[in-house]
Phi, psi and omega in degrees: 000308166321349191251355170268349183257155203236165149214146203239095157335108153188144200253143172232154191291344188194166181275011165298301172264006150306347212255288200293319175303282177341295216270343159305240195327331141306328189283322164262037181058353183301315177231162162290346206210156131228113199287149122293115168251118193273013205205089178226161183241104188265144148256144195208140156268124178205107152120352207127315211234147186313088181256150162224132208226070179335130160242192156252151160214141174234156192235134207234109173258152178214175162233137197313314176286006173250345163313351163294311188269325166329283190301346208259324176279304205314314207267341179277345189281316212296175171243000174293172161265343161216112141286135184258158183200114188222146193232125169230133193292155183263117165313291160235149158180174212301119170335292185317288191318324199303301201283356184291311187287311179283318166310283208272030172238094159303127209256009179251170216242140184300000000 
């Protein structure tokens, strides 16, 4: 079962849409859980140039078959022109929690 839950990375410019992108994808079942980091410092090259930027970072649990419609809301939501959303498998982790994550995610598009 560990090897179907994903957690997912992405980062947003502020916490108004950490709030609202989180609370969209619970609400549509795309992840089970989304942790908020409200206070992180990206350094990035973009565009040429050098950037430094206060984000949110947000963390996502899924399952490898709802990551399609996850990455699919995330990117019709975001105000980035790339957003990043990078999903990495979960190796091990407590069963319950594992099958909690596997209940409260839908992997079929309404």
């Amino acid at each position: 079962m560990a090897s179907d839950v994903l957690v997912v990375l992405i980062t947003v410019p502020d916490q108004d849409q950490a709030y609202r992108l989180a609370k969209t994808v619970v609400e549509e079942n795309l992840a089970a859980c989304v942790n908020i980091v409200p206070a992180v410092r990206s350094v990035y090259r973009w565009k040429g140039e050098i950037c430094d930027d206060p984000e949110c970072l947000l963390v996502a649990k899924t399952t490898r078959a709802a990551f399609p419609l996850l990455e699919a809301r995330v990117k019709a939501l975001h105000s980035y022109e790339v957003p990043e959303i990078i999903a990495v498998p979960v190796e091990r982790g407590f069963p319950p929690y594992l099958a909690w994550v596997a209940e409260n995610t839908r992997t079929e598009v309404p």
